[in-house]
Every structure is written in C-alpha cells, then in structure tokens.
CHARMM internal coordinates of N, CA and C (Angstrom, degrees):
IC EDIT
DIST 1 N 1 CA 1.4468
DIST 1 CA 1 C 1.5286
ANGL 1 N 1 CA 1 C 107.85
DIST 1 C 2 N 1.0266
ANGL 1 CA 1 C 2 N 102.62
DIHE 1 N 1 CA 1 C 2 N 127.41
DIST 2 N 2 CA 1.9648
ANGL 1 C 2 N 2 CA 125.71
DIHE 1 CA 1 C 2 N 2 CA 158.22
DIST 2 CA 2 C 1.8309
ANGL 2 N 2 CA 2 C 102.07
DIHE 1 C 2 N 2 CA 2 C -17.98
DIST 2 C 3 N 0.9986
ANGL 2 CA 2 C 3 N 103.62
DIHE 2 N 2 CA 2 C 3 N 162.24
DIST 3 N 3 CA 1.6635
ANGL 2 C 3 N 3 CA 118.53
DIHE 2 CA 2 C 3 N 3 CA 177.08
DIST 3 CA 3 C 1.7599
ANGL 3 N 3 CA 3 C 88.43
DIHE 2 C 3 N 3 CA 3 C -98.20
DIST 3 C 4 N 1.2169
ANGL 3 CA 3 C 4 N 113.24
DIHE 3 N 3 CA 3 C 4 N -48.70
DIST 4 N 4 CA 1.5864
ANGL 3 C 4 N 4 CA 109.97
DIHE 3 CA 3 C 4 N 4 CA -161.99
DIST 4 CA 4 C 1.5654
ANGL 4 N 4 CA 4 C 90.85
DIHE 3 C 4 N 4 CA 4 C -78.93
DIST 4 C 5 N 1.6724
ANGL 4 CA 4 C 5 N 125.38
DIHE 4 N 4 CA 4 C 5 N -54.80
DIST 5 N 5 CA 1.6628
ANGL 4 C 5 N 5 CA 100.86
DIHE 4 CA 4 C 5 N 5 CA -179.83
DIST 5 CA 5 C 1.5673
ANGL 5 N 5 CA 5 C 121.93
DIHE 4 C 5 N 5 CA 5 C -50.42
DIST 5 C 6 N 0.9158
ANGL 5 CA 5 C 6 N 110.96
DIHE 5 N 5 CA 5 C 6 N -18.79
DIST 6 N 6 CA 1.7497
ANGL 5 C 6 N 6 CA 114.49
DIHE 5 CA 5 C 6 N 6 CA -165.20
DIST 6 CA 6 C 1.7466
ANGL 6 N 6 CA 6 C 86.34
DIHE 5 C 6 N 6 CA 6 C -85.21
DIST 6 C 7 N 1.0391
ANGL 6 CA 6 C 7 N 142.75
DIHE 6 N 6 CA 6 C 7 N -67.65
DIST 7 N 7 CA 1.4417
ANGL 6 C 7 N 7 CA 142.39
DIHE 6 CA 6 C 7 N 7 CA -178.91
DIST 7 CA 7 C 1.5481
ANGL 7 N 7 CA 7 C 116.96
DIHE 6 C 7 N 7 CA 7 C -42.44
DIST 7 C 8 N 1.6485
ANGL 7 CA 7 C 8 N 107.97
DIHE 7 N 7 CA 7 C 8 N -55.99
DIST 8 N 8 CA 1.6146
ANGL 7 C 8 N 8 CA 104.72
DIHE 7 CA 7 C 8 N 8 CA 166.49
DIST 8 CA 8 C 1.6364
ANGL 8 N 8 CA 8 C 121.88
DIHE 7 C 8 N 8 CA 8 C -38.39
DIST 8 C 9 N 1.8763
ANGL 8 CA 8 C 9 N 94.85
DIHE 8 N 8 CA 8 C 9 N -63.93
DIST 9 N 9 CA 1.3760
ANGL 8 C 9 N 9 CA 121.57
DIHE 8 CA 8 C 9 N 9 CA 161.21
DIST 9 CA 9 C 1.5483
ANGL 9 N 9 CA 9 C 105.66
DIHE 8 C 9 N 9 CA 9 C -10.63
DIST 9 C 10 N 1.1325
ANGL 9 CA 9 C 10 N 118.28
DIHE 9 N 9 CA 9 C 10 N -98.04
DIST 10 N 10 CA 1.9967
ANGL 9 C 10 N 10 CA 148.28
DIHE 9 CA 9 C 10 N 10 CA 176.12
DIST 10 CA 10 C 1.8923
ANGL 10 N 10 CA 10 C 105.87
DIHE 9 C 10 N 10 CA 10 C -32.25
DIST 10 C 11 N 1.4021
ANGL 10 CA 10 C 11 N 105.39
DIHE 10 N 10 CA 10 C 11 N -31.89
DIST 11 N 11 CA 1.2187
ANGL 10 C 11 N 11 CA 108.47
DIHE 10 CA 10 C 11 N 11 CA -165.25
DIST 11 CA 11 C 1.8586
ANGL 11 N 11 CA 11 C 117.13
DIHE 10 C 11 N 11 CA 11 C -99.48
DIST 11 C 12 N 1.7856
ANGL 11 CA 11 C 12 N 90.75
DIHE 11 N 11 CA 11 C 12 N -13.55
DIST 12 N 12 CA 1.7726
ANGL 11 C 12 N 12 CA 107.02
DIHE 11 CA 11 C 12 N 12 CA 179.67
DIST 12 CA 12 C 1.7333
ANGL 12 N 12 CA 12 C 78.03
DIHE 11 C 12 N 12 CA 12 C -96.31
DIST 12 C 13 N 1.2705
ANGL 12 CA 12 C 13 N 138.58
DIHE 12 N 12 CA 12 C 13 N -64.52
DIST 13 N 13 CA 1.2350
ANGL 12 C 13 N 13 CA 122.61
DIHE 12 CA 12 C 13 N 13 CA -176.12
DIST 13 CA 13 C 1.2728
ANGL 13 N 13 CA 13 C 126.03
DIHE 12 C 13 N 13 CA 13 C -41.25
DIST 13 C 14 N 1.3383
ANGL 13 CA 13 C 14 N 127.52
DIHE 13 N 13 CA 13 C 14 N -54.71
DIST 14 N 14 CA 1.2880
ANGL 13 C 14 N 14 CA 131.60
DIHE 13 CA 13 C 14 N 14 CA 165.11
DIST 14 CA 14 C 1.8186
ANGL 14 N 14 CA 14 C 117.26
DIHE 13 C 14 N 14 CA 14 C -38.94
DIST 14 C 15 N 1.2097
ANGL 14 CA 14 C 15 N 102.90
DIHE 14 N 14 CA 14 C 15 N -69.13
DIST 15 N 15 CA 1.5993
ANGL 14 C 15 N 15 CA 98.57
DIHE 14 CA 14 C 15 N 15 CA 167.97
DIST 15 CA 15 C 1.5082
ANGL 15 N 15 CA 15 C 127.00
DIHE 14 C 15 N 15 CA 15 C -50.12
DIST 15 C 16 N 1.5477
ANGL 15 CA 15 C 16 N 115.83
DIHE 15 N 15 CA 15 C 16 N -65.13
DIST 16 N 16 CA 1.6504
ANGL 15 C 16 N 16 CA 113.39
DIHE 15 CA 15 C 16 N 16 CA 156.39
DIST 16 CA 16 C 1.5544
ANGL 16 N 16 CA 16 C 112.97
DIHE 15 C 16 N 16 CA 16 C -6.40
DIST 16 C 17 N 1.6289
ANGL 16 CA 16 C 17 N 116.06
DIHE 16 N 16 CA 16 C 17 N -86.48
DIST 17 N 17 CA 0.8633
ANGL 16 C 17 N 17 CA 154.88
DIHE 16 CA 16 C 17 N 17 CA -159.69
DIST 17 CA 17 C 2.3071
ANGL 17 N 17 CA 17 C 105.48
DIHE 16 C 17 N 17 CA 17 C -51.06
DIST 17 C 18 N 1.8492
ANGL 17 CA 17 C 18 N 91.54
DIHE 17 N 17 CA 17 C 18 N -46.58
DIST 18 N 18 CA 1.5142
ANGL 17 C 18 N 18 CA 68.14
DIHE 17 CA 17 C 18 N 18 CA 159.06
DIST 18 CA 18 C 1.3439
ANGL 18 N 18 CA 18 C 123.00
DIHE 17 C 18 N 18 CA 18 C -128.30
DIST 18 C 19 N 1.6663
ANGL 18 CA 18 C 19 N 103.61
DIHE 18 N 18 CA 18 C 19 N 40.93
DIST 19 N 19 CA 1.8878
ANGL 18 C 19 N 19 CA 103.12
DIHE 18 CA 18 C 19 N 19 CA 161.57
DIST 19 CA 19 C 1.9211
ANGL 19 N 19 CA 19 C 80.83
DIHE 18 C 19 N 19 CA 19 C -82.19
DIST 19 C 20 N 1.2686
ANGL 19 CA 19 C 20 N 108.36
DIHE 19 N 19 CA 19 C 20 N -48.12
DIST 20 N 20 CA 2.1376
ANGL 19 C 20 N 20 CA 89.21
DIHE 19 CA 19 C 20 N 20 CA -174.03
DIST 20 CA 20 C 1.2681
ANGL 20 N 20 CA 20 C 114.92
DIHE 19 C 20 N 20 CA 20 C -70.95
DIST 20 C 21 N 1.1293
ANGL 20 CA 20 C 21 N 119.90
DIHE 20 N 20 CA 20 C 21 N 38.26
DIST 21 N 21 CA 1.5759
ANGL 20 C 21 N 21 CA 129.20
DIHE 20 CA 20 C 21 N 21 CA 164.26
DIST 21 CA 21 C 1.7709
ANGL 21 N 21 CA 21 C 102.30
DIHE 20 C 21 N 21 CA 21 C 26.93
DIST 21 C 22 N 1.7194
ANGL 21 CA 21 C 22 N 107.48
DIHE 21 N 21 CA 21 C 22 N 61.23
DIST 22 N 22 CA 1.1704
ANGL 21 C 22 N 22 CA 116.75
DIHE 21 CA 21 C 22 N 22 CA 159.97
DIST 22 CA 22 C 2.1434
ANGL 22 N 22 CA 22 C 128.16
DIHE 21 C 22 N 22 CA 22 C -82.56
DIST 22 C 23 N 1.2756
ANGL 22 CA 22 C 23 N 94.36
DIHE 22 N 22 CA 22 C 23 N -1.18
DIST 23 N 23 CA 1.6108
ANGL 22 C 23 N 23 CA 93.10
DIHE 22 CA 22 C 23 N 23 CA -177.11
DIST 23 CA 23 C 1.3953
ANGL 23 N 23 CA 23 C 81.93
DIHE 22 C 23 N 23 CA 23 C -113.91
DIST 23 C 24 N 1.9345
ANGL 23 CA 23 C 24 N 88.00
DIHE 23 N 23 CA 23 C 24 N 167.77
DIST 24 N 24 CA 1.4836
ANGL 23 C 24 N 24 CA 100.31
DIHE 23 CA 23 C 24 N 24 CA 172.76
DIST 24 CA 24 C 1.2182
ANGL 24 N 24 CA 24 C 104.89
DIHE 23 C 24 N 24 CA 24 C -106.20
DIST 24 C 25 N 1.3475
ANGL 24 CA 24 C 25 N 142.59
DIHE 24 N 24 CA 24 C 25 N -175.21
DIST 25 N 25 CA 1.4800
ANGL 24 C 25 N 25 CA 128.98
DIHE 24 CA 24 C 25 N 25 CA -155.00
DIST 25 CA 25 C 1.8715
ANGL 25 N 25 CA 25 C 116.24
DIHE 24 C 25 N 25 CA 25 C -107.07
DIST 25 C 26 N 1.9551
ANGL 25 CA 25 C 26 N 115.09
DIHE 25 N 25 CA 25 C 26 N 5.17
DIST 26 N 26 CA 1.0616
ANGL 25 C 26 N 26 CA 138.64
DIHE 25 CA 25 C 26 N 26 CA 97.76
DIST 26 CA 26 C 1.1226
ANGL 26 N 26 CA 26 C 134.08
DIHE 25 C 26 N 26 CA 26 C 3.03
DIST 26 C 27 N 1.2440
ANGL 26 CA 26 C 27 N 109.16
DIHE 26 N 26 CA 26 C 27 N -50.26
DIST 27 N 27 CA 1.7544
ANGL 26 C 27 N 27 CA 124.06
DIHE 26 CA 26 C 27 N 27 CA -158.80
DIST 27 CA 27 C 1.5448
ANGL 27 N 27 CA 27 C 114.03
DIHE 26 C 27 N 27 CA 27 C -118.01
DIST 27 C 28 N 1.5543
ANGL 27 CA 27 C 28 N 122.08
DIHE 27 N 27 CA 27 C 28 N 0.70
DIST 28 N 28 CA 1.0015
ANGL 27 C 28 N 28 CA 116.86
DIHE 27 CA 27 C 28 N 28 CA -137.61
DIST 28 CA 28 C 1.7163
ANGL 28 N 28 CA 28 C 95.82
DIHE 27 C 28 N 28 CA 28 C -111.66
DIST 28 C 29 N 1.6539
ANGL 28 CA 28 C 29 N 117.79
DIHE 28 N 28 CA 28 C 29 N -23.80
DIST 29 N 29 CA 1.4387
ANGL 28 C 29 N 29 CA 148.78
DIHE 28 CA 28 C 29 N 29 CA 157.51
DIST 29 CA 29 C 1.2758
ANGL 29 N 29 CA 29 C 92.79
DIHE 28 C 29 N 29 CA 29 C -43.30
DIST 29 C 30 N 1.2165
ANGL 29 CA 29 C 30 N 147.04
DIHE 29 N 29 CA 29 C 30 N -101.71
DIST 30 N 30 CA 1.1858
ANGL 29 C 30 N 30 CA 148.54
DIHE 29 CA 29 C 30 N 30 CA 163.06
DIST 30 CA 30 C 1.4561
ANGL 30 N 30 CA 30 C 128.54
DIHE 29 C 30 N 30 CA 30 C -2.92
DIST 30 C 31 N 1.4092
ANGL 30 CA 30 C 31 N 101.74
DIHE 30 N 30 CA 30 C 31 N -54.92
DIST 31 N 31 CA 1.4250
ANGL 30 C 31 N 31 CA 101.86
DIHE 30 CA 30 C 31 N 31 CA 166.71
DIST 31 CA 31 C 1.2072
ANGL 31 N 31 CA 31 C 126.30
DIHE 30 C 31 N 31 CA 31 C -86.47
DIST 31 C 32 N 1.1257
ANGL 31 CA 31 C 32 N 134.35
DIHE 31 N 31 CA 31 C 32 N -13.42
DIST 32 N 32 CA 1.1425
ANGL 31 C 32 N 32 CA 159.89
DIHE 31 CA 31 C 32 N 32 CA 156.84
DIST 32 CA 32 C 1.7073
ANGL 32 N 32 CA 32 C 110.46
DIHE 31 C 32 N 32 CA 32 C -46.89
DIST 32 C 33 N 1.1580
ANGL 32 CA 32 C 33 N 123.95
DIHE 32 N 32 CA 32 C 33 N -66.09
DIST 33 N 33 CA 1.6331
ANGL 32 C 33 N 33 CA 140.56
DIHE 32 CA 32 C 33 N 33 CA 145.72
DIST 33 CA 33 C 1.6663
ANGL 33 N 33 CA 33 C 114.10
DIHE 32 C 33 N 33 CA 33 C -17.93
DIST 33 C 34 N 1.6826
ANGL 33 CA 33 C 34 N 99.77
DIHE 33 N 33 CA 33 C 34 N -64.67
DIST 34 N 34 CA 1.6605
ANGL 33 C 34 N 34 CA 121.72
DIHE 33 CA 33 C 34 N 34 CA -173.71
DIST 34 CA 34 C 1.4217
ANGL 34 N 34 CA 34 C 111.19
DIHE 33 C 34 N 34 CA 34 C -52.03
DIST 34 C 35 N 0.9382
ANGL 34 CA 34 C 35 N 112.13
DIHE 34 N 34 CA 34 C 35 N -49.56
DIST 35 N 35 CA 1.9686
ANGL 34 C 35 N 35 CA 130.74
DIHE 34 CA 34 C 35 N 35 CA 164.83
DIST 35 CA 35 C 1.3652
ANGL 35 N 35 CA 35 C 110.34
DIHE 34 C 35 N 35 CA 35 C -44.96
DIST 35 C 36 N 1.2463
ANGL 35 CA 35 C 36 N 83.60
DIHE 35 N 35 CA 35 C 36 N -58.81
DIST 36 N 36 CA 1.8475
ANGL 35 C 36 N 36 CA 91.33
DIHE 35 CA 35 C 36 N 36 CA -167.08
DIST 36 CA 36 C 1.4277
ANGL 36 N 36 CA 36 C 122.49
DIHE 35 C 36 N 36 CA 36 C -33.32
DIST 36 C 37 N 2.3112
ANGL 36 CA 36 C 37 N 91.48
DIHE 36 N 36 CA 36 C 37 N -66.77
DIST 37 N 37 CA 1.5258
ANGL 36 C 37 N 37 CA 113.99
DIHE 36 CA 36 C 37 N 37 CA 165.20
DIST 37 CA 37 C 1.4379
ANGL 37 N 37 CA 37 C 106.13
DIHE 36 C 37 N 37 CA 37 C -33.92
DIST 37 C 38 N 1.4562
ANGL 37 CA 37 C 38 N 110.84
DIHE 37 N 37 CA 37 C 38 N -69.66
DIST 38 N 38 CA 1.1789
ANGL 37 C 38 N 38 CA 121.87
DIHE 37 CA 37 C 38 N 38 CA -149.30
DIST 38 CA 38 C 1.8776
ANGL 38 N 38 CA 38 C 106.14
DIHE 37 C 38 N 38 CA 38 C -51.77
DIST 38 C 39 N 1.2689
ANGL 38 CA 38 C 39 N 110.53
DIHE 38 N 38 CA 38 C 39 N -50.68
DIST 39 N 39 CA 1.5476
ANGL 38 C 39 N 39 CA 109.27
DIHE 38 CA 38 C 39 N 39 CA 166.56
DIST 39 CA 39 C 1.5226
ANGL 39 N 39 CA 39 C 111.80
DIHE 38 C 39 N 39 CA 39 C -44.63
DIST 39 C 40 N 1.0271
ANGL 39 CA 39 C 40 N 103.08
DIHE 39 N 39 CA 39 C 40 N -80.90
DIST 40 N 40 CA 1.7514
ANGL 39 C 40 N 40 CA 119.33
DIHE 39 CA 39 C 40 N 40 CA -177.87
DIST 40 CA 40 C 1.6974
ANGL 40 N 40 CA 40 C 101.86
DIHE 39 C 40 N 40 CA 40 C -32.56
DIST 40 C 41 N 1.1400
ANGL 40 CA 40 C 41 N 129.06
DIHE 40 N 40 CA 40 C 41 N -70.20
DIST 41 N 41 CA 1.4934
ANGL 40 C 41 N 41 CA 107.35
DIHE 40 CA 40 C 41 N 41 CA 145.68
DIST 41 CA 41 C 1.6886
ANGL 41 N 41 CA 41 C 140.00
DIHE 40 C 41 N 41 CA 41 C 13.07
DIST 41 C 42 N 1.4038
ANGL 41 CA 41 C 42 N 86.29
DIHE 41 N 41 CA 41 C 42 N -90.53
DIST 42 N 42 CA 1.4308
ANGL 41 C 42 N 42 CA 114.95
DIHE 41 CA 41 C 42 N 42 CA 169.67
DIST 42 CA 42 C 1.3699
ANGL 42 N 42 CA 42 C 117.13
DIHE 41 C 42 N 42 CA 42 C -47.13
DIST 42 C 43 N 1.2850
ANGL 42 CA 42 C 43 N 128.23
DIHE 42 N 42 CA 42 C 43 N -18.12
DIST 43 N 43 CA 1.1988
ANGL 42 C 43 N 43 CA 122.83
DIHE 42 CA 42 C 43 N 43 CA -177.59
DIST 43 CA 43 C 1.5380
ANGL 43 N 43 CA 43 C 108.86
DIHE 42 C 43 N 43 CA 43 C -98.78
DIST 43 C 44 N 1.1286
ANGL 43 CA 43 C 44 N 128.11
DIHE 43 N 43 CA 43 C 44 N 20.80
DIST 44 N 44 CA 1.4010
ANGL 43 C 44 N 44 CA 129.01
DIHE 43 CA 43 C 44 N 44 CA -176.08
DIST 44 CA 44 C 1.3823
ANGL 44 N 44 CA 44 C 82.11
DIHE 43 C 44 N 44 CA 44 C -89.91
DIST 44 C 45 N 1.4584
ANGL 44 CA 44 C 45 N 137.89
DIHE 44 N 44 CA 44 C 45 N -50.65
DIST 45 N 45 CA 1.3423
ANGL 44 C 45 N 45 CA 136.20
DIHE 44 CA 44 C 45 N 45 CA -162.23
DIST 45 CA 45 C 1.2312
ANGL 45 N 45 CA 45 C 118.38
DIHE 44 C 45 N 45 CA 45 C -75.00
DIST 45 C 46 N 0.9133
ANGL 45 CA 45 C 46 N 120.28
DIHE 45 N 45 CA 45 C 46 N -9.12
DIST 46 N 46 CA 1.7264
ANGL 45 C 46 N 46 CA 136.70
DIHE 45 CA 45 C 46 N 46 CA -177.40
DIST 46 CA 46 C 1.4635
ANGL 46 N 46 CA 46 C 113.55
DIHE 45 C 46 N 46 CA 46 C -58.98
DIST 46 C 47 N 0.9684
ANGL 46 CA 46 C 47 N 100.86
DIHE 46 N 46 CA 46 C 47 N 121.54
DIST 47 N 47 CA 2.0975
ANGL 46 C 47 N 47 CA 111.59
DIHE 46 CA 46 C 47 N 47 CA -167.49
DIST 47 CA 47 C 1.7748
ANGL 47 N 47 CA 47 C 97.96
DIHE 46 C 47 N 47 CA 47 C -78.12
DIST 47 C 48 N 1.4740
ANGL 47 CA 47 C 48 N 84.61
DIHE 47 N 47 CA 47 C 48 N 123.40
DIST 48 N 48 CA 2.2587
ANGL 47 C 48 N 48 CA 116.85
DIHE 47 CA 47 C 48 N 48 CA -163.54
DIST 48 CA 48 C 1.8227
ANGL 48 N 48 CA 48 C 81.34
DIHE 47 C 48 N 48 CA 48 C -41.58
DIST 48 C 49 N 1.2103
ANGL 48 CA 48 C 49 N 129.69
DIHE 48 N 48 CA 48 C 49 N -34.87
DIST 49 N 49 CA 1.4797
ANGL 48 C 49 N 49 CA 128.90
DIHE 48 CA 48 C 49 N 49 CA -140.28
DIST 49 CA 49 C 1.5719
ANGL 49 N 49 CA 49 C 100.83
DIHE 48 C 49 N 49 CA 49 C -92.52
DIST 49 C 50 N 1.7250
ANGL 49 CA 49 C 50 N 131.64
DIHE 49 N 49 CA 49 C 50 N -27.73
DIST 50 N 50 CA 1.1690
ANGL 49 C 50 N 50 CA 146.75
DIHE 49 CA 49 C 50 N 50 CA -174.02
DIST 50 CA 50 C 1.6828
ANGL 50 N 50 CA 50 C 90.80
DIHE 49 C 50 N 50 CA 50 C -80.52
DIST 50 C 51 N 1.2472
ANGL 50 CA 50 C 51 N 93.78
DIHE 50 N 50 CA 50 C 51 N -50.46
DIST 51 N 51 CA 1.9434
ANGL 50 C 51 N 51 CA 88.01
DIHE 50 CA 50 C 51 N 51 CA -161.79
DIST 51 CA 51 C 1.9914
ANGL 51 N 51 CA 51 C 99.20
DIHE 50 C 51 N 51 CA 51 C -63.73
DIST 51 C 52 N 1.0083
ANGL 51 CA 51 C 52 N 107.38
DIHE 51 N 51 CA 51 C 52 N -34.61
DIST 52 N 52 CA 1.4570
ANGL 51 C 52 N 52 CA 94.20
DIHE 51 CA 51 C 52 N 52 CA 178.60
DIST 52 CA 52 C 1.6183
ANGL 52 N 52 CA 52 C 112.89
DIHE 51 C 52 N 52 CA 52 C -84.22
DIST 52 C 53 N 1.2014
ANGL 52 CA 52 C 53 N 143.11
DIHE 52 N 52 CA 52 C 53 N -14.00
DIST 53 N 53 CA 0.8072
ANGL 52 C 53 N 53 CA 162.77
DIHE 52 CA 52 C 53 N 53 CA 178.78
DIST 53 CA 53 C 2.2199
ANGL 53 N 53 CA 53 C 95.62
DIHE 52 C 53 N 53 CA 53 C -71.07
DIST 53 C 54 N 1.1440
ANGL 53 CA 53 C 54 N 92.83
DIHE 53 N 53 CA 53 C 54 N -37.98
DIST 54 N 54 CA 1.8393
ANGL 53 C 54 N 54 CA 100.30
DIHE 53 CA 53 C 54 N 54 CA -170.79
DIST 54 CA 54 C 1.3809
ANGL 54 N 54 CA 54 C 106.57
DIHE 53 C 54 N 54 CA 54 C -75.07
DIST 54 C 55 N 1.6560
ANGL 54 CA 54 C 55 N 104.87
DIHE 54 N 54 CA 54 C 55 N -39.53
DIST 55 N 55 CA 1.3554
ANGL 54 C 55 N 55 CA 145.89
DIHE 54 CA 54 C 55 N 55 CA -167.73
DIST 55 CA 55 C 1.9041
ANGL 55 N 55 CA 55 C 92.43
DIHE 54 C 55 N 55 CA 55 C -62.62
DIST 55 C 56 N 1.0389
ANGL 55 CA 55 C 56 N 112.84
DIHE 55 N 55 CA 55 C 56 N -71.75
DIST 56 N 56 CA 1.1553
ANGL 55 C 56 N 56 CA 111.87
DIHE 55 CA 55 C 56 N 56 CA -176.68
DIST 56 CA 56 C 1.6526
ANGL 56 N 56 CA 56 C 127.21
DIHE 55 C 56 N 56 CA 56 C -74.08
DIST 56 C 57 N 1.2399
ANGL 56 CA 56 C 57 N 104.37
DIHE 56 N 56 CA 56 C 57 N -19.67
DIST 57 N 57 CA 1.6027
ANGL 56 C 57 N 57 CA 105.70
DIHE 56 CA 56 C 57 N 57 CA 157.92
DIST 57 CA 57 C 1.3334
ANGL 57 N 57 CA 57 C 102.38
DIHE 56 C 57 N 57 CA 57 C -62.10
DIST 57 C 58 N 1.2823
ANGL 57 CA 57 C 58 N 140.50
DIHE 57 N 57 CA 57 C 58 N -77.10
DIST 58 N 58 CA 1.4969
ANGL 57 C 58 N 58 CA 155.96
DIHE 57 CA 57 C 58 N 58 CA -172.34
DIST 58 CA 58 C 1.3054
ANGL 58 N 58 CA 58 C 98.32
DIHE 57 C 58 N 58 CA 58 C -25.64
DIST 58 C 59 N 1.6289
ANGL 58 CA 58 C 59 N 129.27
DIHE 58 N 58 CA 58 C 59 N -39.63
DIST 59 N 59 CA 1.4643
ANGL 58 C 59 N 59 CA 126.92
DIHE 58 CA 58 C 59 N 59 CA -167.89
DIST 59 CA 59 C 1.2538
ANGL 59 N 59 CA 59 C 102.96
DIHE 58 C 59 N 59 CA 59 C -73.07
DIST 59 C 60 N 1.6379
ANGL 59 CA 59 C 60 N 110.62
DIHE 59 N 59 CA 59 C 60 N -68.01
DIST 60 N 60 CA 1.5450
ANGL 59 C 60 N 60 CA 140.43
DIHE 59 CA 59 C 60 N 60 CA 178.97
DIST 60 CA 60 C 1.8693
ANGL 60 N 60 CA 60 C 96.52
DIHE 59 C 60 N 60 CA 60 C -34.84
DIST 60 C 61 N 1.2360
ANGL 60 CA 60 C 61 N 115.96
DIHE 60 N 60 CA 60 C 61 N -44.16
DIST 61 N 61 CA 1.6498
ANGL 60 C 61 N 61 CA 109.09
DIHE 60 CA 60 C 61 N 61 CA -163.73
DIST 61 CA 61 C 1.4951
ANGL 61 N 61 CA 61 C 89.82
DIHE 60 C 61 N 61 CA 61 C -71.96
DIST 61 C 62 N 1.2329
ANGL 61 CA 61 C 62 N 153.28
DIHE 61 N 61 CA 61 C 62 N -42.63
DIST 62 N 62 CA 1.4573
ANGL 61 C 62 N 62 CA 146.97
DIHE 61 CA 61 C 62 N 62 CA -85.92
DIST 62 CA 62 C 1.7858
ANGL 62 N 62 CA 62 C 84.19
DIHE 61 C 62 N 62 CA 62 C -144.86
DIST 62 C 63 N 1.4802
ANGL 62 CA 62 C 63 N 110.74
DIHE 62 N 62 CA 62 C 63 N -36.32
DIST 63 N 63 CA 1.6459
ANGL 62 C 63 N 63 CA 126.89
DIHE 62 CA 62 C 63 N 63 CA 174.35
DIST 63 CA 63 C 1.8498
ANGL 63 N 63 CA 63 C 107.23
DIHE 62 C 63 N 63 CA 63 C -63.79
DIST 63 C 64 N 1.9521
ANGL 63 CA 63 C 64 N 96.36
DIHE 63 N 63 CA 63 C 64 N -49.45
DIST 64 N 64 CA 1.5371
ANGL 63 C 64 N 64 CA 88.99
DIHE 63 CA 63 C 64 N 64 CA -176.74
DIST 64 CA 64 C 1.8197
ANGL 64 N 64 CA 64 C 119.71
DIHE 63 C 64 N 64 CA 64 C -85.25
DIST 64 C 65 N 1.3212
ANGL 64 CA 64 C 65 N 105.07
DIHE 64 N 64 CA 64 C 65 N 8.42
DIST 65 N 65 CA 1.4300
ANGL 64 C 65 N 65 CA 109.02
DIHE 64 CA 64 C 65 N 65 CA 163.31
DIST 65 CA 65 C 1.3455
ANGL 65 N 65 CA 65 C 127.91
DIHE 64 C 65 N 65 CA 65 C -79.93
DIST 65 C 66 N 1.4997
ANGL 65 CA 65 C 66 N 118.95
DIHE 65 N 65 CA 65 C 66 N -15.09
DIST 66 N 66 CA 1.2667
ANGL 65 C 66 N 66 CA 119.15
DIHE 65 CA 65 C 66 N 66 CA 167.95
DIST 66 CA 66 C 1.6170
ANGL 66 N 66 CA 66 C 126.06
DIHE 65 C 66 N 66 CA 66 C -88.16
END
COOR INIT
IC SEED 1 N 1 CA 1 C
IC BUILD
C-alpha cells in the first residue's frame, strides 16, 4: 500500500470513527493530534498547482476585504 493510500485510509477512519462517537473525551486530545499529523502528512502529496491555486485565492480574498 501507497504512503498516501495508507494516510487517506487512517484519516477516513479517524473521522468515521468520531461521527460514531468511538473515543471518550479523554481520548479525544490524542486524536485530535493523530489527524493533525496525519493531514500535515497529506500535504506532501498535494499537486504544486492546487497549493498555488489556494495561494492565490487567499490573496484575491484578503484584496476584497479592503
């Protein structure tokens, strides 16, 4: 398995897991963290052309606030 399927994988589980309110709220710091990585991760795979594409919305939004 892929580095990026195994992360998607972990990251549809993780969510699943707490719309069924499987942690206790104890547990949730932790998982909370696990996501995080797991995104931050995920962005190594992220196509150069989306991130500038985000990049330039972010400008454009920041232009129509003034």
């Amino acid at each position: 398995m892929e580095k990026k399927q195994f992360l998607l994988g972990m990251l549809q589980l993780i969510d699943v897991a707490a719309k069924r309110g499987t942690w206790e709220g104890g547990e949730l710091d932790f998982v909370a963290m696990l996501r995080r990585d797991v995104v931050e991760q995920l962005k190594e795979f992220a196509d150069p052309v989306d991130n500038e594409t985000e990049d330039q919305k972010k400008d454009s939004d920041k232009k129509g606030e003034h």
